[in-house]
C-alpha positions in Angstrom: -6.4 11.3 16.0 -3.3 9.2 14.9 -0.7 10.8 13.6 0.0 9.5 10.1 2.1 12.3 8.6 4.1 11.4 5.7 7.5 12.8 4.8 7.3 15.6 2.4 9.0 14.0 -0.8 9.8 14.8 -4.4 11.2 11.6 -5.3 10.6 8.0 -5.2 14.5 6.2 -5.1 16.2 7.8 -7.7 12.9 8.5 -10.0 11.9 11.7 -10.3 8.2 12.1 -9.6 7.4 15.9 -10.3 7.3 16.1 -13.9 6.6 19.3 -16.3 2.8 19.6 -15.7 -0.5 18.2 -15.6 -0.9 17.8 -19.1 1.9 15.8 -19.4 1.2 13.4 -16.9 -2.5 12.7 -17.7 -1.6 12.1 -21.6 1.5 9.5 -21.0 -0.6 7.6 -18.8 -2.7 3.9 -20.3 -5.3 4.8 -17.1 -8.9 5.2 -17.8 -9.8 8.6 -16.3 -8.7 11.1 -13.8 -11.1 13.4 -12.0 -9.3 16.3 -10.1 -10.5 19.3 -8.3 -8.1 23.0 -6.6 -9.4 23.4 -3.2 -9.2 26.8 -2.9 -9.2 27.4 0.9 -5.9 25.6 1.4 -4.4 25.2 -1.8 -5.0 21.4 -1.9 -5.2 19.4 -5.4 -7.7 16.6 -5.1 -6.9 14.1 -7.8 -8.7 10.7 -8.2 -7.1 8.6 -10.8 -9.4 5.4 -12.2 -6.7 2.9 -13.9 -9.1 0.1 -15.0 -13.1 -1.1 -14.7 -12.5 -4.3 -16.1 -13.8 -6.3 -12.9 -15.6 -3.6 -11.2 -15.8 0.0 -9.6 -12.5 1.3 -8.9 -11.6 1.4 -5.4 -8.3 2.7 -4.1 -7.2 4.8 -0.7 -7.1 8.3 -0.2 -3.6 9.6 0.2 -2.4 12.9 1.5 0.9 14.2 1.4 3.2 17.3 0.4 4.5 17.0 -2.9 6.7 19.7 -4.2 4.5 20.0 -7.5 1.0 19.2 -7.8 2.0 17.2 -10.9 3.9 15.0 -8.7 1.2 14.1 -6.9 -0.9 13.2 -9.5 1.4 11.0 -10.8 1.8 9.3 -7.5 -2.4 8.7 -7.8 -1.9 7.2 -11.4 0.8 4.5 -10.1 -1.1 3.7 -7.0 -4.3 3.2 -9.1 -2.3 0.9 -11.2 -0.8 -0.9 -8.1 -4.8 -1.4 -7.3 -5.5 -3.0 -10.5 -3.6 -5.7 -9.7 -4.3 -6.1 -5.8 -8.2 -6.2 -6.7 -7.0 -9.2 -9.4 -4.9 -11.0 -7.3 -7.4 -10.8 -4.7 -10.0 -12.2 -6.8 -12.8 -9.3 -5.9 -14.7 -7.9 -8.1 -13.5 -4.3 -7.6 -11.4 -2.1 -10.6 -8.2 0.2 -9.5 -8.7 3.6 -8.3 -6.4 5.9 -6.4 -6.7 8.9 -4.5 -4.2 11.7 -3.6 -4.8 14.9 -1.9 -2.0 17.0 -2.9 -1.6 19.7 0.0 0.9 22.7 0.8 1.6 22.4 3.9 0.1 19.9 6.3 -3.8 20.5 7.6 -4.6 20.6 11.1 -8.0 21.0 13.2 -10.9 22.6 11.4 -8.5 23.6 8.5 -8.7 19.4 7.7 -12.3 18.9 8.6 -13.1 21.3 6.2 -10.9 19.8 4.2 -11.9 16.5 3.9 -15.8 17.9 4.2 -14.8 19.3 0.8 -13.0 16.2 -0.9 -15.7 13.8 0.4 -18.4 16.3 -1.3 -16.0 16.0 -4.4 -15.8 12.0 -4.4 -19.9 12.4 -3.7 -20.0 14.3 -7.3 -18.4 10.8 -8.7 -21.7 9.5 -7.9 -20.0 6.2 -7.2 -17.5 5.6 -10.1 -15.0 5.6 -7.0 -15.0 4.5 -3.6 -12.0 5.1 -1.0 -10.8 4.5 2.4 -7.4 4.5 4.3 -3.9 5.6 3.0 -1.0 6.8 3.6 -1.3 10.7 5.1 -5.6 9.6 5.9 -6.7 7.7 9.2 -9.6 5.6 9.9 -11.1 9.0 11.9 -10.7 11.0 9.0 -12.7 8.8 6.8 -15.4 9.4 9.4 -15.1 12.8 8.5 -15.5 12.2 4.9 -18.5 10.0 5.3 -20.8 13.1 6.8 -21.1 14.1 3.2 -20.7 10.7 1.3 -21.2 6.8 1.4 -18.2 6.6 -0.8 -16.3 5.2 1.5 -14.9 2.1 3.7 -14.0 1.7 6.8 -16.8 3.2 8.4 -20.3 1.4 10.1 -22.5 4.3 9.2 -25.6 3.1 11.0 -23.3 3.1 14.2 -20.9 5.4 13.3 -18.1 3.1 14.3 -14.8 3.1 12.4 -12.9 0.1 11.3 -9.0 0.4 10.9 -7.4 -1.9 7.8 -4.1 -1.7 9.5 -4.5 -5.0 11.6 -6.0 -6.8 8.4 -2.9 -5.6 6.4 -0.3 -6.1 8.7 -2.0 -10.2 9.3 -1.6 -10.1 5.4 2.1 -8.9 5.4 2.8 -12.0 8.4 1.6 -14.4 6.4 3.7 -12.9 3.3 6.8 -12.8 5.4 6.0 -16.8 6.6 6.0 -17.9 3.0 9.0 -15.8 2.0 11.2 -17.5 5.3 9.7 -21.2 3.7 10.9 -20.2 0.4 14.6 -19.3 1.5 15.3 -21.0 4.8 13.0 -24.0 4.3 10.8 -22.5 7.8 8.0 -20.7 7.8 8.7 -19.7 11.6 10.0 -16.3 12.6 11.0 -17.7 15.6 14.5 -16.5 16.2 14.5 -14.7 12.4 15.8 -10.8 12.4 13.3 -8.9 10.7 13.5 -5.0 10.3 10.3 -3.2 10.4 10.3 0.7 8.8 7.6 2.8 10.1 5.8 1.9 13.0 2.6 3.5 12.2 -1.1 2.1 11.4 0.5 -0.8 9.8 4.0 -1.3 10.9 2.9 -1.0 14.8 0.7 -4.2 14.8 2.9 -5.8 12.1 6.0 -5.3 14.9 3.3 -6.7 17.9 2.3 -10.3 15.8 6.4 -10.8 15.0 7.1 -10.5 18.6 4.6 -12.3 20.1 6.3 -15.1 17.4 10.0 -14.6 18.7 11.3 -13.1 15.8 14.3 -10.7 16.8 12.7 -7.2 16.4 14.5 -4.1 14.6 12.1 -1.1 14.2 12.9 2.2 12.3 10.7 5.5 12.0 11.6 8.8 10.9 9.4 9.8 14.5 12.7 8.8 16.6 10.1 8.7 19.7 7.5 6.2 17.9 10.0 4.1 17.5 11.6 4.1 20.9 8.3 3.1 22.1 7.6 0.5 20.0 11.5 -0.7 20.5 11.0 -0.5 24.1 7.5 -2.2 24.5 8.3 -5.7 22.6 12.0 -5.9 23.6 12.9 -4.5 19.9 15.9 -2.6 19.0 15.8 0.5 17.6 17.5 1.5 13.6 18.1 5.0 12.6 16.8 5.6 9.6 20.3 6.4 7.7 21.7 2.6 8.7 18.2 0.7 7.6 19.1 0.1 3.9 22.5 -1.6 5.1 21.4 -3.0 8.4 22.1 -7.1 8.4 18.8 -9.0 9.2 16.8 -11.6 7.0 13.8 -9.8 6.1 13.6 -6.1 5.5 9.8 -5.0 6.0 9.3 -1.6 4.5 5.8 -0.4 6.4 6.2 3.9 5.5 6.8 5.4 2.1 7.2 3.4 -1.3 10.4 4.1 -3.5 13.1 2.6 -0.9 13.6 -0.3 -3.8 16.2 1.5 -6.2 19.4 1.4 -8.3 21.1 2.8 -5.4 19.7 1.3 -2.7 19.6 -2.7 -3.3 23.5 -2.9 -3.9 23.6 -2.0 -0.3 21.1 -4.3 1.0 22.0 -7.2 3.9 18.8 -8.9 3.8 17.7 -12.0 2.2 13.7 -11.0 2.0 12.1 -8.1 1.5 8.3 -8.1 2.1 6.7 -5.3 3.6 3.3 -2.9 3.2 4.4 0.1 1.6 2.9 0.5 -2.1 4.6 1.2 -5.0 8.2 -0.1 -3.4 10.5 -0.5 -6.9 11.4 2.9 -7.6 11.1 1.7 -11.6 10.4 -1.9 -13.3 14.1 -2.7 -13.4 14.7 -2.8 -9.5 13.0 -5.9 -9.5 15.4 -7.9 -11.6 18.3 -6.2 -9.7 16.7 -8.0 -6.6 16.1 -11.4 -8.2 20.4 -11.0 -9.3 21.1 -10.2 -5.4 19.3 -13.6 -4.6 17.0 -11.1 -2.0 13.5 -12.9 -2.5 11.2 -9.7 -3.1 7.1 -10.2 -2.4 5.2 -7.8 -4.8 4.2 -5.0 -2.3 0.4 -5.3 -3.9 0.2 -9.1 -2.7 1.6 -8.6 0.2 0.1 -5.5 1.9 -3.4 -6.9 0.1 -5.2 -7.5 3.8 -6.6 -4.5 4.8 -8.0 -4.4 1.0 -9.3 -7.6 0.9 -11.2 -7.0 4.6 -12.7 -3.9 3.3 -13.7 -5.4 -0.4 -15.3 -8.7 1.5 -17.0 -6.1 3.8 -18.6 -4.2 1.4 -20.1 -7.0 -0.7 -22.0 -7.9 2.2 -19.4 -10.8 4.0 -20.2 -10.6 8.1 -18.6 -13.9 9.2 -15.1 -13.2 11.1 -13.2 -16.2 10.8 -13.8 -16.2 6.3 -12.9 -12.5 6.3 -9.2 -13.4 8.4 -9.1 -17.1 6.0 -9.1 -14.7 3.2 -6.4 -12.3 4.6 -4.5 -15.3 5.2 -4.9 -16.8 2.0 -2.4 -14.1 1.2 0.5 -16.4 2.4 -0.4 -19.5 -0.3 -0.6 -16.2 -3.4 2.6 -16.0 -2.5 3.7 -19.5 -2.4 2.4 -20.0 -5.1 4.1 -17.2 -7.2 7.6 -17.9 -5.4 7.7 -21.5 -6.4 6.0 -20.1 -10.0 9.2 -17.9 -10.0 11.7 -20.1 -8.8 10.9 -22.7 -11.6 11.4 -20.2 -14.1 14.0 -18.6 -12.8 12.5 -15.5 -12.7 11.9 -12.2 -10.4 8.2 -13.1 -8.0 7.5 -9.3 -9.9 7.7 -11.5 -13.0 5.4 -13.8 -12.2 2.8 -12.3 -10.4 2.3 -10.2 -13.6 1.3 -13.4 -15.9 -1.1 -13.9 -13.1 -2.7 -10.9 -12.7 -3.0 -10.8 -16.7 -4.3 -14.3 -16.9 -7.2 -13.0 -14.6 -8.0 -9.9 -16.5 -7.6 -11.4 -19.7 -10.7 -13.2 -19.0 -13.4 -10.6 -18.6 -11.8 -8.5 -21.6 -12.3 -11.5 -23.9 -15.4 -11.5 -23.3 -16.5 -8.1 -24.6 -17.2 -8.1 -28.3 -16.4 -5.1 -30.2 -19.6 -3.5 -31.8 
């Protein structure tokens, strides 16, 4: 099994994420529902937070993770979910946002997470559908093969074959293509030929993300809070390798932040020494404001859920029934003309990409919602 361990974290930036309870979180947030289950063998909180059905049945990846409160990690299910809405829009598939966090005390190993995750797929089966889940940060393409023993709730997995399916390639295609159009937008190139770019977590996503720059020429720097991991990836592709304290004021021209969300924050963008950021991690600004502190820096930011939208937008076309190859990879690619489109969008405004990828994602949900007549 990969290992996809998260960093045990309270915070995102300088926002704190634990807050006074459960009840607090669930009645400040504008979501539709949340569904949540204690798992009393290990201590585990599931929690499965549905932000909006407006175009479909919420679908959203299953994170685990240690969070220093369980309240914390429901409010890091509710902001994903949110961060799902507007993937699924963007995207243009007819799929709602939905989140998943598994909340644990202490990280599961062996049979302790098989039973686990034999538990938390019998939970999502209860659901009976309202929400469907695969890969996420803390979860691996063999754990979801776990989880589908006891449900069909669930992507990434052939269940006639029992072959898996990892979205990290599709995503890290998706986040390429986002960091071509970015280097168009400021350099006038698309190329990443002879560009510095500054991949942070080589894992499921950042490894093959770190493989497609090289084979383009782009000057590699890789970062992981595994010291080894990143060594090896460094080593293999003629990379060199960042501790993780010197990554926030490393020079390069795009800054590709592939682990944990939250590195976007009042503290850390004054330190910056990039001209792009564009990178996989969800849920990147550590609040709304960060974005406009970007757009003053001139550092061209790509909304995280546009650009880390290919592993999403493999699974969705998947499970609506698309088989052909070469239109699931045009639609991953399609990622890179979104983002054209909202740069240029931005840059005749004169506003933040954050800015305008928000219109556009309201534009496209404002049209089913009209269309419901109050009784």
């Amino acid at each position: 099994m990969k290992d996809s361990r998260p960093t045990s974290c309270s915070k995102s930036g300088s926002r704190e994420l634990s807050v006074p309870s459960l009840e607090a979180v669930v009645a400040e947030w504008d979501g539709e529902a949340v569904a949540t289950r204690f798992d009393h063998e290990t201590g585990a909180w599931f929690f499965v937070a549905l932000h909006d059905t407006t175009l479909g049945t919420p679908n959203g990846g299953t994170r685990m993770r240690v969070y220093d409160r369980p309240a914390a990690g429901l409010e890091d299910a509710m902001r994903l979910a949110e961060g799902m809405t507007r993937k699924w829009a963007i995207l243009g598939l007819p799929f709602g946002g939905g989140k998943a966090v598994l909340a644990v005390p202490r990280w599961p190993e062996g049979a302790e997470r098989e039973g686990l995750l034999l538990r938390y797929g019998g939970f999502l089966d209860t659901l009976a559908g309202s929400f469907q889940t695969g890969v996420d940060l803390g979860t691996t393409p063999e754990d979801m093969l776990v989880i589908g023993r006891v449900t069909r709730n669930v992507h990434g997995v052939e269940f006639e074959t029992g072959k898996i399916i990892d979205p990290g390639p599709f995503t890290a295609r998706g986040v390429l293509r986002g960091i071509e159009a970015a280097l168009e937008a400021v350099f006038g190139d698309r190329s990443p030929d002879g560009r510095s770019v500054l991949v942070q977590g080589v894992g499921d996503v950042g490894r093959p993300l770190a493989h497609l720059l090289a084979e383009r020429g782009t000057r590699l720097l890789v970062s992981d809070l595994d010291g080894e991991r990143a060594g090896q990836v460094a080593g293999q592709l003629g990379g060199e390798v960042v501790p993780t304290p010197e990554v926030v004021g490393r020079p390069c021209d795009v800054y590709a932040p592939c682990a944990v969300g939250g590195v976007l924050t009042r503290d850390t963008i004054p330190r910056l020494a990039c001209r792009i950021v564009a990178g996989s991690a969800n849920a990147q600004l550590g609040e709304p404001e960060d974005a406009d502190r970007l757009h003053e820096r001139a550092i061209l930011y790509a909304p995280d859920y546009v650009v880390n939208g290919g592993g999403a937008a493999a699974f969705g076309l998947l499970s609506i029934g698309e088989r052909d190859e070469a239109a699931i990879w045009a639609r991953v690619d399609g990622i890179g003309d979104t983002l054209r489109e909202i740069f240029r969008t931005a840059a005749e405004r004169g506003e933040s990409p954050v800015e305008a990828a928000r219109r556009k994602v309201d534009a496209i949900l404002a049209r089913p919602r009209a269309t419901v007549q109050p009784d």
